[in-house]
C-alpha positions in Angstrom: -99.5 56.0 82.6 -100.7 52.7 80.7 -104.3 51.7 80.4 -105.8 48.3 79.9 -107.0 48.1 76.6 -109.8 45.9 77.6 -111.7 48.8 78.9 -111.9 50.5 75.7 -113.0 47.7 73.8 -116.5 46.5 73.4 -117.5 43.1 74.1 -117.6 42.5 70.1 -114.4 42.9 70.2 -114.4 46.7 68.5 -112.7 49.5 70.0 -114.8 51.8 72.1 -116.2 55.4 70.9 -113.8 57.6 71.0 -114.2 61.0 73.2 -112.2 63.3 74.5 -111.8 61.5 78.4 -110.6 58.1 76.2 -108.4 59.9 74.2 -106.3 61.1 77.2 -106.8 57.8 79.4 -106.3 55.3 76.9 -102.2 54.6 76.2 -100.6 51.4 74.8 -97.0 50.6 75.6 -94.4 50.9 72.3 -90.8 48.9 72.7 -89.3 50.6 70.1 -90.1 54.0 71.1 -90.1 53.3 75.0 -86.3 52.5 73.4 -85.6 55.5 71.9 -86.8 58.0 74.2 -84.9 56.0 77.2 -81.6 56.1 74.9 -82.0 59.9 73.7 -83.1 61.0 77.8 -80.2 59.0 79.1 -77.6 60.5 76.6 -79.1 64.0 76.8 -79.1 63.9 81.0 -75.3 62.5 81.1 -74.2 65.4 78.6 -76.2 67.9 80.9 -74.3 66.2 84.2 -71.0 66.7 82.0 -70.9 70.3 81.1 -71.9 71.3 85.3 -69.2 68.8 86.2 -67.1 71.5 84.3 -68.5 74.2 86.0 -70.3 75.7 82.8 -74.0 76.1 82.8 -76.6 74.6 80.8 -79.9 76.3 80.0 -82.9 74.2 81.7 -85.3 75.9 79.5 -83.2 73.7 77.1 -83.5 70.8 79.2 -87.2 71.6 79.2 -87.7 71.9 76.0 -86.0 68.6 74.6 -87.8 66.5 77.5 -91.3 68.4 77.3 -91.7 69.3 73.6 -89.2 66.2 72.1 -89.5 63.4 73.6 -93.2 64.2 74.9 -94.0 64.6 71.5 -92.4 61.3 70.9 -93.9 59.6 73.6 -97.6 60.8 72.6 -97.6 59.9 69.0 -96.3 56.5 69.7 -98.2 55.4 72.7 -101.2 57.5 73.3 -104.9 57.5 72.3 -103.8 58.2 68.8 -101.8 54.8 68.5 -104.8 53.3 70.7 -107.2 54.3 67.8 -104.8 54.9 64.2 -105.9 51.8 62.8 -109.7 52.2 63.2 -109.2 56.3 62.2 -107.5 58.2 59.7 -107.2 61.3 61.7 -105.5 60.1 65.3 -102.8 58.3 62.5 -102.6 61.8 60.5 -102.2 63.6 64.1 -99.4 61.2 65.1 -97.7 61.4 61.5 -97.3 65.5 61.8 -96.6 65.0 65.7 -93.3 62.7 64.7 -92.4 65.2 61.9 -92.9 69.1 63.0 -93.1 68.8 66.9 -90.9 66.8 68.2 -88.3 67.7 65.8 -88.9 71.2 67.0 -88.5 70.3 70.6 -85.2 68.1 70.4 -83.5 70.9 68.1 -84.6 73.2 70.9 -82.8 71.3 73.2 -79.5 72.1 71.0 -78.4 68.0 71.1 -75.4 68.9 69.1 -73.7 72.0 70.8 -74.5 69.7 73.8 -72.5 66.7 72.8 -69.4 69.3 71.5 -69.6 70.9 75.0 -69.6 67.5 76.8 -67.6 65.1 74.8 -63.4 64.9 75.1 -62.0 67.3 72.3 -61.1 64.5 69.9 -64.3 63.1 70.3 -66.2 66.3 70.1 -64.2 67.1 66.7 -65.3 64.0 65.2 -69.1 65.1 66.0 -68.1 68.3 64.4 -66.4 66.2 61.0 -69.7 64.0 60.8 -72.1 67.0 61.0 -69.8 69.2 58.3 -69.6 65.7 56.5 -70.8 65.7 52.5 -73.2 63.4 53.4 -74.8 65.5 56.5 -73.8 68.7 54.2 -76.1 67.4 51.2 -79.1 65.8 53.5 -79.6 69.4 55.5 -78.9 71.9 52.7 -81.5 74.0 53.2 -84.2 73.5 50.2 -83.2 69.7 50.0 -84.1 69.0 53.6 -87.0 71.1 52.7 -88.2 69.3 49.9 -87.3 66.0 51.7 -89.7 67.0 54.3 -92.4 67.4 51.8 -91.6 64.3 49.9 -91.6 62.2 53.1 -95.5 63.6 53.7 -96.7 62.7 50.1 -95.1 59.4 50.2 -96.7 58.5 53.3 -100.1 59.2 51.9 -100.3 58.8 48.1 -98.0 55.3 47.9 -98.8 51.8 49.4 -96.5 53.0 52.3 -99.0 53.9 54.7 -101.7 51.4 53.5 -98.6 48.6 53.9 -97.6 49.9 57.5 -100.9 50.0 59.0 -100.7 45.9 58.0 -97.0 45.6 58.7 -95.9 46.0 61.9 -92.3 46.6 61.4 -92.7 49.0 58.5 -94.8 51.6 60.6 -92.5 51.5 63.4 -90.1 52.7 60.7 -92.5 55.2 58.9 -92.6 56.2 62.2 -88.6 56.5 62.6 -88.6 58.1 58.9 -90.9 60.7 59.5 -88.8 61.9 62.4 -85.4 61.5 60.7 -86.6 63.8 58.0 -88.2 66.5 60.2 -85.0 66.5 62.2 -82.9 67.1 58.9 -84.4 70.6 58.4 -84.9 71.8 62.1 -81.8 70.6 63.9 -79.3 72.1 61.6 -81.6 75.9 61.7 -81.6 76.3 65.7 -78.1 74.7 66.6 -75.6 76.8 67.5 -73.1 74.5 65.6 -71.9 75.6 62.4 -73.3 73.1 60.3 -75.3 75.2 57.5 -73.6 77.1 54.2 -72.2 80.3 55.6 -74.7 82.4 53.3 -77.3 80.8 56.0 -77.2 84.0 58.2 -80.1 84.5 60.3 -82.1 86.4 57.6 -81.6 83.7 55.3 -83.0 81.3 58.2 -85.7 83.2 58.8 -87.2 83.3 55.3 -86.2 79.8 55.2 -88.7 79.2 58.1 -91.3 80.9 57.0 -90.5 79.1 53.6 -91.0 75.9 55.0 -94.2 76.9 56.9 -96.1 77.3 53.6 -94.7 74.2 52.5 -95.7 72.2 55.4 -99.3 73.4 54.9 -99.3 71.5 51.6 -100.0 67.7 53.0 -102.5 69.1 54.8 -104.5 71.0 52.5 -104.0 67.5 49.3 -105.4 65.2 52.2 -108.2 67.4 53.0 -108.9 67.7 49.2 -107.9 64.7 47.9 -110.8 63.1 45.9 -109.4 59.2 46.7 -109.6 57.8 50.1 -106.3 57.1 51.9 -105.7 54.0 53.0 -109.7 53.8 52.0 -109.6 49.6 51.8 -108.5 49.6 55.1 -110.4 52.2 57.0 -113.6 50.5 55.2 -113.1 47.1 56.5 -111.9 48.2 60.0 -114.3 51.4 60.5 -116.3 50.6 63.7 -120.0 51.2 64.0 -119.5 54.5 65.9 -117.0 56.4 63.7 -117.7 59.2 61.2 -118.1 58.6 57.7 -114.7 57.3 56.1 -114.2 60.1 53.7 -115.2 63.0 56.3 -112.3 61.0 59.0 -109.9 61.9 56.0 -111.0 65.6 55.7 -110.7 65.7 60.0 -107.2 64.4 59.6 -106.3 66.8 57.0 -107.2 69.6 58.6 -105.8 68.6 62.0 -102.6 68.0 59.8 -103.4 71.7 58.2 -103.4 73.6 61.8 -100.6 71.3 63.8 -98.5 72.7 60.7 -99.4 76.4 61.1 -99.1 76.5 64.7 -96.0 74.5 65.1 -94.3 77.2 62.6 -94.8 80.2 64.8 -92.8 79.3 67.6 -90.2 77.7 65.2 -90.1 81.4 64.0 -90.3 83.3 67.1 -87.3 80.9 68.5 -85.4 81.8 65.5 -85.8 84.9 65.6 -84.6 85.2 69.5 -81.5 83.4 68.4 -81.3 86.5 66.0 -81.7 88.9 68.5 -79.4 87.2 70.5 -76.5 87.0 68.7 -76.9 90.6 66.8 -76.3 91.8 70.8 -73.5 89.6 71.0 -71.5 90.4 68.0 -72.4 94.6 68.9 -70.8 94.0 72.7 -67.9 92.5 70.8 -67.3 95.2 68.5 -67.5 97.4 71.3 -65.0 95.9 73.0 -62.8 95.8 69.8 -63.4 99.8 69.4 -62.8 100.9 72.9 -59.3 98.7 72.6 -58.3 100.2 69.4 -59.5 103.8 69.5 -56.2 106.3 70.3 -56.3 108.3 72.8 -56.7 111.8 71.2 -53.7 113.9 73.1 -53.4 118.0 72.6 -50.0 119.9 72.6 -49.5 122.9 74.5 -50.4 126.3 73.3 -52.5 124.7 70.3 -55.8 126.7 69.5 -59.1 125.1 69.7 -59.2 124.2 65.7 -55.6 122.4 66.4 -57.0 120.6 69.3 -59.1 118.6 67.0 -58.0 115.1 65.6 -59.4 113.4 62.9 -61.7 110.9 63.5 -59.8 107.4 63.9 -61.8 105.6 61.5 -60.3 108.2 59.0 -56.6 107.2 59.8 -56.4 103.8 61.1 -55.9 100.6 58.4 -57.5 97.9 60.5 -60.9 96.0 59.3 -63.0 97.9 61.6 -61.9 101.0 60.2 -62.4 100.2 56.9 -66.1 98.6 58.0 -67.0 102.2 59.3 -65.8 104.1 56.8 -67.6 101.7 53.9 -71.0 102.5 56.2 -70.6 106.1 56.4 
């Protein structure tokens, strides 16, 4: 839905108050993005199409969660209220900033784009997916802490350089802060919830875990310095272009903080929880497996005639057979 931006500016030519009804109603169309999210839909629906051509099955709560969470995400950080109002605000710009790099990260990695594209491709072109994503270059960008710290980096940049003071002037360059701060929220989420080896093997779902929770402290950090921070962000700008109605410049700054502050906590629970259902999930996986590996190799246990009840008794199997699941039981008991 797109609003005409004449009725939320006053006849001076300033934007109108801002409530809660002009937040939701008021939406500005974005090329660029409108772009994007057309390409990454489009893409993401033919590979869905592709994989029930083959009779497999895709999860829609998948599907959901790529086109709800994602690209909504997307959509509303780009085009909605809060690009309506980020150049008169700090806060709707600080809302969009964390929208492009925690949320809809989270939803597209939820969506599992790359075990979709390896399921959907041709084999030679889903192996060179899998070559670009276990690339050095892919290897080094999501290692673990880097991505981390590249998240964090991307945050401080934003706020304590020219960068953000340059974008909100230059058209171009905040369409790519924009781009950037997705790109580097991506790095770190994709690679955690895709079913795609594309982590160090040490990366076992433990390790993810703490990762996650790691990274939930970290993201707090933007949030808490700009809600702190003693120098106004952006202040030259916000000062000349603060309309009549808005709060005072330096408590804007503390309102974005904190919005930045909470956004990042609550975006990091269901990151967790998700993680830790793909942990569940596979744990029950890999025990029906060895199951199935046990019941083919345990011996049947056979009695002669005439033996006595002590004779009857075998050994336990794990105490005779040489095969790795043997030797795995017998190192746990």
């Amino acid at each position: 839905m797109t609003t005409d931006l004449s009725t939320t500016v006053l006849s001076a030519g300033q934007l109108a108050e801002l409530t809660a009804g002009r937040l939701l109603s008021s939406w500005q169309p974005d090329v660029p993005a409108l772009l994007l999210i057309a390409v990454l839909a489009t893409l993401y629906g033919w590979g869905v199409r592709r994989v029930h051509l083959r009779g497999e099955r895709w999860s829609p709560a998948r599907s959901a969660a790529f086109a709800v969470l994602g690209l909504g995400a997307l959509a509303v950080a780009t085009m909605s209220g809060l690009a309506v109002y980020d150049h008169v605000l700090f806060w709707p710009a600080a809302v969009q900033n964390i929208l492009l790099d925690l949320v809809a990260p989270l939803g597209l990695a939820l969506g599992d784009p790359l075990r979709l594209a390896v399921d959907a491709l041709p084999e030679e072109a889903a192996a060179r997916v899998r070559r670009t994503m276990t690339g050095r270059l892919v290897r080094v960008l999501t290692f673990p802490l880097v991505s981390t710290v590249l998240v964090l980096a991307t945050e401080l940049t934003v706020y304590f350089t020219p960068y953000f003071a340059t974008a909100l002037r230059v058209g171009w360059l905040h369409q790519l802060m924009y781009l950037h701060l997705l790109v580097a929220g991506c790095l770190f989420v994709v690679p955690v919830l895709t079913r795609e080896q594309t982590l160090p093997a040490w990366c076992t779902h433990p390790v993810r875990a703490a990762l996650v929770f790691l990274d939930g402290i970290v993201d707090a950090v933007p949030g808490l310095v700009v809600m702190t921070h003693g120098t106004l962000i952006a202040g030259a700008w916000y000062l000349h272009h603060a309309p009549s109605w808005s709060p005072d410049v330096r408590h804007d700054q503390q309102i974005g903080g904190g919005a930045m502050l909470g956004i990042a906590e609550l975006t990091a629970l269901p990151f967790l929880l998700a993680l830790l259902y793909q942990w569940a999930r596979a744990e029950r996986l890999q025990t029906a497996a060895l199951d199935r590996r046990l019941d083919a190799e345990l011996p049947p246990a056979t009695a002669s005639p005439g033996q006595d009840t002590a004779s009857e008794r075998v050994r336990p199997w794990w105490e005779t057979e040489q095969n790795e699941v043997a030797a795995r039981i017998r190192r746990q008991r």
